[in-house]
N, CA, C and O atoms as CSV, one atom per row, in Angstrom:
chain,resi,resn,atom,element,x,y,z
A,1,UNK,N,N,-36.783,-25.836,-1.405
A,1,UNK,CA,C,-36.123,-25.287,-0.245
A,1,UNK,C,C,-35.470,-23.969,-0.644
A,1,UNK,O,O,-34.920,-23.818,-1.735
A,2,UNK,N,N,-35.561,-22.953,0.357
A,2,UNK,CA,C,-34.706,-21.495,0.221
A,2,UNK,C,C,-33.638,-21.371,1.307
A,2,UNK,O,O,-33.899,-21.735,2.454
A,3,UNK,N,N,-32.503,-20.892,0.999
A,3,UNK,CA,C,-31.586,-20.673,1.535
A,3,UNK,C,C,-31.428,-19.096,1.414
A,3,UNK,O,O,-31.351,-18.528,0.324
A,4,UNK,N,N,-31.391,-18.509,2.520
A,4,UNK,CA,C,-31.272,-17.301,2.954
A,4,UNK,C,C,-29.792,-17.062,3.349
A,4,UNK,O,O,-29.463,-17.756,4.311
A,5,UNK,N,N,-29.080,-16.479,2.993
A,5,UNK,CA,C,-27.831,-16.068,3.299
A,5,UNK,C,C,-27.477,-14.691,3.606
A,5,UNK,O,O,-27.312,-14.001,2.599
A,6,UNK,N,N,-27.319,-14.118,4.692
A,6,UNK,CA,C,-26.989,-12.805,4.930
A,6,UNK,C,C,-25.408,-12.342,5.235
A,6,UNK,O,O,-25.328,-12.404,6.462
A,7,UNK,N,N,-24.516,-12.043,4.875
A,7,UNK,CA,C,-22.899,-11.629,5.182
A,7,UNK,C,C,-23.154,-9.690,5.654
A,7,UNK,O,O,-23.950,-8.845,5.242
A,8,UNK,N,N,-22.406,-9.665,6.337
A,8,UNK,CA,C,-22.420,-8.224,7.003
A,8,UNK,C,C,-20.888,-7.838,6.836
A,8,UNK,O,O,-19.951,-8.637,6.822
A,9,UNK,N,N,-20.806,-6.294,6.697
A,9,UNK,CA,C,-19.586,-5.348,7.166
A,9,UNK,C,C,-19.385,-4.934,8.555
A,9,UNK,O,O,-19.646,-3.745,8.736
A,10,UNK,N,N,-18.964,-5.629,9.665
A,10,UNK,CA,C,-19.502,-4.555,10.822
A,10,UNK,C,C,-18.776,-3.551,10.699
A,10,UNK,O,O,-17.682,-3.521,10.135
A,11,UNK,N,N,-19.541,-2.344,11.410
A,11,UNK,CA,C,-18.540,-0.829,11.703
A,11,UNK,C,C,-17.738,-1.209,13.080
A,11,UNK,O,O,-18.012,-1.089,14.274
A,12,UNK,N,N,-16.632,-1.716,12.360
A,12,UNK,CA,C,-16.049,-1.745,13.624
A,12,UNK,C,C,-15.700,-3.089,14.693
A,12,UNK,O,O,-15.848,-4.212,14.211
A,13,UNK,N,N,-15.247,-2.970,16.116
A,13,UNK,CA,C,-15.414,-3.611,16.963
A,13,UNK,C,C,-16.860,-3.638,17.992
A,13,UNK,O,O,-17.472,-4.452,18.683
A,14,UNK,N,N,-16.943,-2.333,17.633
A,14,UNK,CA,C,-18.493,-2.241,18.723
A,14,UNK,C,C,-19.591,-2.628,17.123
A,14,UNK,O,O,-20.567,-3.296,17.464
A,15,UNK,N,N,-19.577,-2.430,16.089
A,15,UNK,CA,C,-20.391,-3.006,15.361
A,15,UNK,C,C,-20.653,-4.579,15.187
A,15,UNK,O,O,-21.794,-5.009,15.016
A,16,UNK,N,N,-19.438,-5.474,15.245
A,16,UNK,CA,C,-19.490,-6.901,15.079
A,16,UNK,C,C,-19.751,-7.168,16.902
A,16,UNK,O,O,-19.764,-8.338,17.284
A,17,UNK,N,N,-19.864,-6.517,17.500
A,17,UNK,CA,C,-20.639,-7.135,18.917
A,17,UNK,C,C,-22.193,-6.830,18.853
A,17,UNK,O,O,-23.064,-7.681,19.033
A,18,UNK,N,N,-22.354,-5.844,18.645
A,18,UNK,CA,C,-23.993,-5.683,17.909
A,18,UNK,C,C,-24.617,-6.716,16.778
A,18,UNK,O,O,-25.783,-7.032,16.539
A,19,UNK,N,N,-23.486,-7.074,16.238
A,19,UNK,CA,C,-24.015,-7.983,15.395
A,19,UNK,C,C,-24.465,-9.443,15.613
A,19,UNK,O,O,-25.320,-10.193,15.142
A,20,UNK,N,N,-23.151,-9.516,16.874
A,20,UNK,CA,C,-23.683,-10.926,17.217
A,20,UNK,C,C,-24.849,-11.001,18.775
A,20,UNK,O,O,-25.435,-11.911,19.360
A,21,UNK,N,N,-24.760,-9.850,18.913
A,21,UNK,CA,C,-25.788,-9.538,20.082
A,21,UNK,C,C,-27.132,-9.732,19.452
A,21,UNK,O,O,-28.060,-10.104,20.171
A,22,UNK,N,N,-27.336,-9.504,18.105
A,22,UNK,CA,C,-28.400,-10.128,17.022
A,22,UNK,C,C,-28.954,-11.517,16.988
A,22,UNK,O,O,-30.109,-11.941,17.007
A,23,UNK,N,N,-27.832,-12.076,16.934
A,23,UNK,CA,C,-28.088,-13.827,16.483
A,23,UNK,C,C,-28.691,-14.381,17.439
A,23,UNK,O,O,-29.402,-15.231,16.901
A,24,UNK,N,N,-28.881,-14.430,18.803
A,24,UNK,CA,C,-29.547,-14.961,19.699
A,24,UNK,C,C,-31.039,-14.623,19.669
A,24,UNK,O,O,-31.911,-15.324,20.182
A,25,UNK,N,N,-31.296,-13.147,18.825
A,25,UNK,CA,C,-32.543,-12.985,18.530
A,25,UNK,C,C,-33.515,-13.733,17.013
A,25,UNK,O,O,-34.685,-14.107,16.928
A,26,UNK,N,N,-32.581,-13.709,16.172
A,26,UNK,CA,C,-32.623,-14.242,14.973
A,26,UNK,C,C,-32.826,-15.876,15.432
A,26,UNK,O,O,-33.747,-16.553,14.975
A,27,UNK,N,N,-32.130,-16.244,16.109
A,27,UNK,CA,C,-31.928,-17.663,16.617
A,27,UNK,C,C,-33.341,-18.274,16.961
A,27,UNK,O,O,-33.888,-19.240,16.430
A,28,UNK,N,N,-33.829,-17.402,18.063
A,28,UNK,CA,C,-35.083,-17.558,18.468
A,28,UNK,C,C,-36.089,-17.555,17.745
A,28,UNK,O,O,-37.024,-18.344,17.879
A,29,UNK,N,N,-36.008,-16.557,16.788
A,29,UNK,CA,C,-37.110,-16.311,15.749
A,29,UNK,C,C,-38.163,-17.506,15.131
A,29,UNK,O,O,-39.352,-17.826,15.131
A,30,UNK,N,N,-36.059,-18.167,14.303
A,30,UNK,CA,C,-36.057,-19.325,13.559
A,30,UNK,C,C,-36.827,-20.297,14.107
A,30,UNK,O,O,-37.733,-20.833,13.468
A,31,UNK,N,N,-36.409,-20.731,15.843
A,31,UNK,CA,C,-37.059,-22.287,16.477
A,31,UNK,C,C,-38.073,-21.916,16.617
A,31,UNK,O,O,-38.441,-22.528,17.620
A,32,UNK,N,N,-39.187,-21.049,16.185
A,32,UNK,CA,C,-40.653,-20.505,16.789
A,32,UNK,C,C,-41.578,-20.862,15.204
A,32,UNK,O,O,-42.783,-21.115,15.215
A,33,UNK,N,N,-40.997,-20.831,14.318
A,33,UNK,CA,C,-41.523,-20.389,12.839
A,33,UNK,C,C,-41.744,-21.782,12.109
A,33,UNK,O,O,-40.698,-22.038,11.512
A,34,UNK,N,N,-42.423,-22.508,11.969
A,34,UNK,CA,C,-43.040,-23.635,10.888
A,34,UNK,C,C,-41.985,-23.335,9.568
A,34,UNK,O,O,-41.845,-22.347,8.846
A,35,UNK,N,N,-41.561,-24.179,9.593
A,35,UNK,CA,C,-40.891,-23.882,8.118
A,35,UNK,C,C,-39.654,-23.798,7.998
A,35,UNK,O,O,-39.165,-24.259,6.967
A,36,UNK,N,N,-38.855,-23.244,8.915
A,36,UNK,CA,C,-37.787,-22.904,9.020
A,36,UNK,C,C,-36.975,-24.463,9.470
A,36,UNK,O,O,-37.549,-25.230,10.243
A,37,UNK,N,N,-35.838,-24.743,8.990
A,37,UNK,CA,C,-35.193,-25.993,8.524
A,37,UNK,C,C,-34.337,-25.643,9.785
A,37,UNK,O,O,-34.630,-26.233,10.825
A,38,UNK,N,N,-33.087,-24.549,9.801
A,38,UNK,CA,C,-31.988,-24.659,9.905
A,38,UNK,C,C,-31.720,-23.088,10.325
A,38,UNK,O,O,-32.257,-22.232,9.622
A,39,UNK,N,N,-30.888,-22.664,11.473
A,39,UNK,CA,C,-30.289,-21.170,11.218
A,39,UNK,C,C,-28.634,-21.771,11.942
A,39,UNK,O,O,-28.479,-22.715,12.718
A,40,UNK,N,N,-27.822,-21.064,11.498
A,40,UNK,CA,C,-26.392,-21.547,11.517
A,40,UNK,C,C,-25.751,-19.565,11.585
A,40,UNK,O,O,-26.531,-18.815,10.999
A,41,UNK,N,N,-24.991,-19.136,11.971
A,41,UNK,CA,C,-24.088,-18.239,11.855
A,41,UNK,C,C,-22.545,-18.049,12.446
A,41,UNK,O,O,-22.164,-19.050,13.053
A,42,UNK,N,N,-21.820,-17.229,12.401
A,42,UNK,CA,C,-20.166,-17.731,12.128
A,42,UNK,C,C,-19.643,-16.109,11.347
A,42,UNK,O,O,-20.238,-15.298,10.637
A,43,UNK,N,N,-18.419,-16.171,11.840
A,43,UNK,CA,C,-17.162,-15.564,11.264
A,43,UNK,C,C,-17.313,-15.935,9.638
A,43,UNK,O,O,-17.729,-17.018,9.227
A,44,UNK,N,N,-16.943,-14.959,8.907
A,44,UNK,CA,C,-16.624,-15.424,7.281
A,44,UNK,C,C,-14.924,-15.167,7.738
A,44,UNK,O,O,-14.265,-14.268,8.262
A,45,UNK,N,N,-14.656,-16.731,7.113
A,45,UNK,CA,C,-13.151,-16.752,7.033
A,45,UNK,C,C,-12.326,-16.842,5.502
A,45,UNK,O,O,-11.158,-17.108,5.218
A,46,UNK,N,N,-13.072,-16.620,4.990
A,46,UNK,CA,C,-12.509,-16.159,3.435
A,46,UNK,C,C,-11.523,-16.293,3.151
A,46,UNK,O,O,-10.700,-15.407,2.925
A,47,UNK,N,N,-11.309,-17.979,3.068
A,47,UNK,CA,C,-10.931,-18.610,2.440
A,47,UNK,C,C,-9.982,-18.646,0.873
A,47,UNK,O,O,-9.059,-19.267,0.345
A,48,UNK,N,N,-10.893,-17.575,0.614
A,48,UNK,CA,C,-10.661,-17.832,-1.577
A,48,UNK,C,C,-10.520,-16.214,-1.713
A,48,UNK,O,O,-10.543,-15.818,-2.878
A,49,UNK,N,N,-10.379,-15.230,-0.716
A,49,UNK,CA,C,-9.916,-14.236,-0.648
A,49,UNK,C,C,-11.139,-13.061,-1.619
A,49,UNK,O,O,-10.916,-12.095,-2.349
A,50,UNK,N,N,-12.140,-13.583,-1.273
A,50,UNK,CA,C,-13.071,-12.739,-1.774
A,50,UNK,C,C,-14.416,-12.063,-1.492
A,50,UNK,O,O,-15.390,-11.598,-2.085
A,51,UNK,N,N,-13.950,-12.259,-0.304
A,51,UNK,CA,C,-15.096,-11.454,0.370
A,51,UNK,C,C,-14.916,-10.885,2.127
A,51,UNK,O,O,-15.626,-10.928,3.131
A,52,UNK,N,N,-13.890,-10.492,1.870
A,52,UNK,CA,C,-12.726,-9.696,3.241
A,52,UNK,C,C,-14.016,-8.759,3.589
A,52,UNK,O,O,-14.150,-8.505,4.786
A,53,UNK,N,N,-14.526,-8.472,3.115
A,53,UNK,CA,C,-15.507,-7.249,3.993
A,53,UNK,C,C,-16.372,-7.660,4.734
A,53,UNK,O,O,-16.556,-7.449,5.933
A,54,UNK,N,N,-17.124,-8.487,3.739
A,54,UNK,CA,C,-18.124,-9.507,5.206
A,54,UNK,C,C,-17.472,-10.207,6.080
A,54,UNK,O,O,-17.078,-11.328,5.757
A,55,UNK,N,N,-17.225,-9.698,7.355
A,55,UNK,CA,C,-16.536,-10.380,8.257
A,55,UNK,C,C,-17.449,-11.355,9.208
A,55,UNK,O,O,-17.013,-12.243,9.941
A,56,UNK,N,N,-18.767,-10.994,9.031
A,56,UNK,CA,C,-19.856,-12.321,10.067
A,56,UNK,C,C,-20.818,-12.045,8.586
A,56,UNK,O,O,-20.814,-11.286,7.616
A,57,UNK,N,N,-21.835,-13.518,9.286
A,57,UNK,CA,C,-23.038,-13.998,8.515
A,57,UNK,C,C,-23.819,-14.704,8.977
A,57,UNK,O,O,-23.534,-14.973,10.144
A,58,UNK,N,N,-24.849,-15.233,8.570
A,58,UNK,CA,C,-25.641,-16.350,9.126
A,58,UNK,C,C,-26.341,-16.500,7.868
A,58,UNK,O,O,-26.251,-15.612,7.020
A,59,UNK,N,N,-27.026,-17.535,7.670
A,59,UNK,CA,C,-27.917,-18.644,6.795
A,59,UNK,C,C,-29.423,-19.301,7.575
A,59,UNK,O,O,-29.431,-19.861,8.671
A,60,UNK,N,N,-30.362,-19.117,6.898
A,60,UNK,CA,C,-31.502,-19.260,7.182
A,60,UNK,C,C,-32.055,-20.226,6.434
A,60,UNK,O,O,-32.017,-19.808,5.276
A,61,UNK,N,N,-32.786,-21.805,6.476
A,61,UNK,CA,C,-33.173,-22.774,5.299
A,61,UNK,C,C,-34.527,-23.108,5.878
A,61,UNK,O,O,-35.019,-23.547,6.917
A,62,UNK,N,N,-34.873,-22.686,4.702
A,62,UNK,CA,C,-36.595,-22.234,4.427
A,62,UNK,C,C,-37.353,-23.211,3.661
A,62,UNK,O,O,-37.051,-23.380,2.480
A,63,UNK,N,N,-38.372,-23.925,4.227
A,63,UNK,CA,C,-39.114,-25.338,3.865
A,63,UNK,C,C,-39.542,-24.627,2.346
A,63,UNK,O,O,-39.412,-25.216,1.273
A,64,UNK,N,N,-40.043,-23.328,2.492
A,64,UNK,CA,C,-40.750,-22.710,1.140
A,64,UNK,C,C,-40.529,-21.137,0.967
A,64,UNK,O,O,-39.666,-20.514,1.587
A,65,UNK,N,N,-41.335,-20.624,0.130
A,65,UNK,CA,C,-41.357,-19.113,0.513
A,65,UNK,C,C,-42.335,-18.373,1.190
A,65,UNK,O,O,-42.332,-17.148,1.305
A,66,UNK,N,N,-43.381,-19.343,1.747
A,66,UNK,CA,C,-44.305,-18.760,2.703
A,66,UNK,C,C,-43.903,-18.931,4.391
A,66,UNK,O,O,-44.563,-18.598,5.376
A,67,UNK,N,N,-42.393,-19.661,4.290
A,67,UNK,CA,C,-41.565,-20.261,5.741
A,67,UNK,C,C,-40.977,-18.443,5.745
A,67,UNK,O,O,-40.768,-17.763,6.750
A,68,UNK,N,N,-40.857,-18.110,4.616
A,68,UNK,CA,C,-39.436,-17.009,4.263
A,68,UNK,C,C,-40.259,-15.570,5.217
A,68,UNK,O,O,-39.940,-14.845,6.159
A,69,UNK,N,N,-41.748,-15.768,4.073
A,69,UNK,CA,C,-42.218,-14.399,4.239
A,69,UNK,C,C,-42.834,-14.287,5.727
A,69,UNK,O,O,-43.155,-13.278,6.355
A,70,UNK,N,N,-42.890,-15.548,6.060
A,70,UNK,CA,C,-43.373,-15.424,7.761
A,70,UNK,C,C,-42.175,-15.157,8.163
A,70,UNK,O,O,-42.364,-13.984,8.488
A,71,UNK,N,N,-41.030,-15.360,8.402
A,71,UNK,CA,C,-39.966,-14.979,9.195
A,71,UNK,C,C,-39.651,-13.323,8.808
A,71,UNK,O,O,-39.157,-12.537,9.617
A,72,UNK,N,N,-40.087,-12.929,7.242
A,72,UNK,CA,C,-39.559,-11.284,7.093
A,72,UNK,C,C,-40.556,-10.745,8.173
A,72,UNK,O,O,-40.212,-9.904,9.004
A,73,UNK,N,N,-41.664,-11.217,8.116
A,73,UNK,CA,C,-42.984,-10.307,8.794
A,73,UNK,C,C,-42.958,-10.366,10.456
A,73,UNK,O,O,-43.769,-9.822,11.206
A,74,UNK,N,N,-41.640,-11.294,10.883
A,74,UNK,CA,C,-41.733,-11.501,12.614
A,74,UNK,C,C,-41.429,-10.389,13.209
A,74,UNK,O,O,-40.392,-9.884,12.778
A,75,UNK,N,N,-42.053,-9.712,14.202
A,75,UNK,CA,C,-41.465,-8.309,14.984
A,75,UNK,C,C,-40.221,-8.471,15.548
A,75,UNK,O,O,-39.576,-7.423,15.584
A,76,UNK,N,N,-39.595,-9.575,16.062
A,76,UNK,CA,C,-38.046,-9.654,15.947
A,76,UNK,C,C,-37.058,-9.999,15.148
A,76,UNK,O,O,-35.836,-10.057,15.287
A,77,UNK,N,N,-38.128,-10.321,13.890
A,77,UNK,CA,C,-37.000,-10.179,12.847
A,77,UNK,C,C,-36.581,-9.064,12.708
A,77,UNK,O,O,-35.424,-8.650,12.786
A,78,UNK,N,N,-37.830,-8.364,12.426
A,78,UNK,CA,C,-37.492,-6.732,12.215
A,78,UNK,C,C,-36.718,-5.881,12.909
A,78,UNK,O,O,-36.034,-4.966,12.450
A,79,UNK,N,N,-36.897,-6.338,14.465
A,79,UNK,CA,C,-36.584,-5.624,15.183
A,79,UNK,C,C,-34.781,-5.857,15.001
A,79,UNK,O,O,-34.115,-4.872,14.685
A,80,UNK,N,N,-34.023,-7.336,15.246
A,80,UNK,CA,C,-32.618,-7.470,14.715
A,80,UNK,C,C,-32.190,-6.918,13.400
A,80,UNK,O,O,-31.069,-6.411,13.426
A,81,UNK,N,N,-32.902,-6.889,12.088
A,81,UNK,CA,C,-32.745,-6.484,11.017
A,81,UNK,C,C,-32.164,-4.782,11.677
A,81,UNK,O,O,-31.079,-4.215,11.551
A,82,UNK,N,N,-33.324,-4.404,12.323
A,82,UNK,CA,C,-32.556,-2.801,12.469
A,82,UNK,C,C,-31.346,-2.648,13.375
A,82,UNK,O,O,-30.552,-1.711,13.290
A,83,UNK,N,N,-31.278,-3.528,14.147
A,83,UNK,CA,C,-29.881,-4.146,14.565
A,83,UNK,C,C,-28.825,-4.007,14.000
A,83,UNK,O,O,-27.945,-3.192,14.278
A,84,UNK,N,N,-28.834,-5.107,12.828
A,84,UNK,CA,C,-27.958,-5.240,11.965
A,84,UNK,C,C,-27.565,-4.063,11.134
A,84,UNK,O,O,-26.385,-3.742,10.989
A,85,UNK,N,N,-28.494,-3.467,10.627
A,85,UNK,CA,C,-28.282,-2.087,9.684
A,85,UNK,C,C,-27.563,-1.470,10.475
A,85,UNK,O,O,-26.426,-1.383,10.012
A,86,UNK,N,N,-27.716,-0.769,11.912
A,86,UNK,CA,C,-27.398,0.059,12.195
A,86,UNK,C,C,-25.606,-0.468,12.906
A,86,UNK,O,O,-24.809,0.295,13.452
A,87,UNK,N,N,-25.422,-1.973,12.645
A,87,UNK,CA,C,-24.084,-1.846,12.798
A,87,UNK,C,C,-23.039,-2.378,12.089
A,87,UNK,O,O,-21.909,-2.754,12.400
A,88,UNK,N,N,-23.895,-2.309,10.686
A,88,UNK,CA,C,-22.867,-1.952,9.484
A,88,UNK,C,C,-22.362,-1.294,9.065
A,88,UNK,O,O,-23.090,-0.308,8.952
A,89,UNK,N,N,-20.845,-0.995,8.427
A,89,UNK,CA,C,-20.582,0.241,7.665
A,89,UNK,C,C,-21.167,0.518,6.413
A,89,UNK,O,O,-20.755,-0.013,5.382
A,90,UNK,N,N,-22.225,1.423,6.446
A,90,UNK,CA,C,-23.023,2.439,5.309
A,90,UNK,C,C,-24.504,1.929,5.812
A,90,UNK,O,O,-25.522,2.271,5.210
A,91,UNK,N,N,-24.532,1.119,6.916
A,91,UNK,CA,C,-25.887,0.782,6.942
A,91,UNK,C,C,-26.207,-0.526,5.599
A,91,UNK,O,O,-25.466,-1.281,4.969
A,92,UNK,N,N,-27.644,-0.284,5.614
A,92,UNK,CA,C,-28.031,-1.110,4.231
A,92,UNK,C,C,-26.870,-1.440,3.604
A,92,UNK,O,O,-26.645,-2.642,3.747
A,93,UNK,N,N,-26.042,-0.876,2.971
A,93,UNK,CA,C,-24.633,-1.274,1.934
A,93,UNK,C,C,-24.050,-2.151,2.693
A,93,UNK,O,O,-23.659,-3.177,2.136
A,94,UNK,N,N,-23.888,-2.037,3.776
A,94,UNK,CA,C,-23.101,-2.899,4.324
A,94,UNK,C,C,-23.549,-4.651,4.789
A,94,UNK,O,O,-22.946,-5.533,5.399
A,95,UNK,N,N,-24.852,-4.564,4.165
A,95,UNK,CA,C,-25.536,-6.016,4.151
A,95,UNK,C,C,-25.533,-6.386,3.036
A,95,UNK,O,O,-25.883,-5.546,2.206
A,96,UNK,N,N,-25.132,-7.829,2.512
A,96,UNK,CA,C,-25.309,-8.359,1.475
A,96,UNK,C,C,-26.464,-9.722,1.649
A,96,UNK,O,O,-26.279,-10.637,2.451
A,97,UNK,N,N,-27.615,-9.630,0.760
A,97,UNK,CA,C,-28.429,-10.791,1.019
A,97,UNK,C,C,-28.237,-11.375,0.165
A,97,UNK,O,O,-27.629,-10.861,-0.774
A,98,UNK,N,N,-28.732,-12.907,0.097
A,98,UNK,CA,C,-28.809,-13.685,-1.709
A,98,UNK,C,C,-30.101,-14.886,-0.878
A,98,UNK,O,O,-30.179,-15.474,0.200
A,99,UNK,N,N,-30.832,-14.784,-1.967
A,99,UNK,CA,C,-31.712,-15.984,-1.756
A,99,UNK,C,C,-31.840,-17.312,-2.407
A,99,UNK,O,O,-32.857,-17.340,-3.100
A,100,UNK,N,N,-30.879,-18.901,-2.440
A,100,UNK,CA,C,-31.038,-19.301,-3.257
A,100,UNK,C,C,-32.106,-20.502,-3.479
A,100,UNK,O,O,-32.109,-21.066,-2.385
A,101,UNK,N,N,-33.006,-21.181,-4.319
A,101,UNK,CA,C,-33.519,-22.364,-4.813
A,101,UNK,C,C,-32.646,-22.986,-4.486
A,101,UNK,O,O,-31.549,-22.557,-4.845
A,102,UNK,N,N,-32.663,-24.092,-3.780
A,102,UNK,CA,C,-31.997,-25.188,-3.936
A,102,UNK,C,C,-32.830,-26.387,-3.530
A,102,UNK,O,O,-32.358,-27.521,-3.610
């Protein structure tokens, strides 16, 4: 199983509404795609005081990595991905991904 984890910076107040104006697309993506386990997203409430910048995120759980690479290759993935970039602060920098085995 892969766990996809994405945390964001939004720019802003009009950036974290763009962001979650995302997830309903991402959302959809997920229930369409063989493979795909689970999509979940949320506020980071940082807890342990270490990661104040990512203020939203979502998590993606991936049967394999051919569940993964079909969801990178969906035209609305892509299409939210540029979503997301464009309402982070620095863009790209302002996304943090991690992919883990578990």
């Amino acid at each position: 199983m892969l766990i996809h984890i994405v945390l964001m910076d939004p720019d802003g107040d009009a950036g974290l509404a763009r962001i979650k104006a995302a997830m309903p697309i991402l959302a959809q993506v997920c229930a369409g795609l063989p493979g795909v386990t689970g999509f979940a997203h949320g506020p980071n409430l940082d807890y342990e005081g270490k990661s104040a910048r990512y203020a939203y995120g979502f998590q993606v759980a991936f049967a394999d990595r051919a569940a993964h690479l079909a969801y990178e290759a969906h035209p609305d993935h892509i299409r939210a991905g540029g979503m997301l970039v464009s309402a982070c602060t620095g863009g790209h920098d302002g996304i943090f991904v991690a992919d883990l085995a578990v």
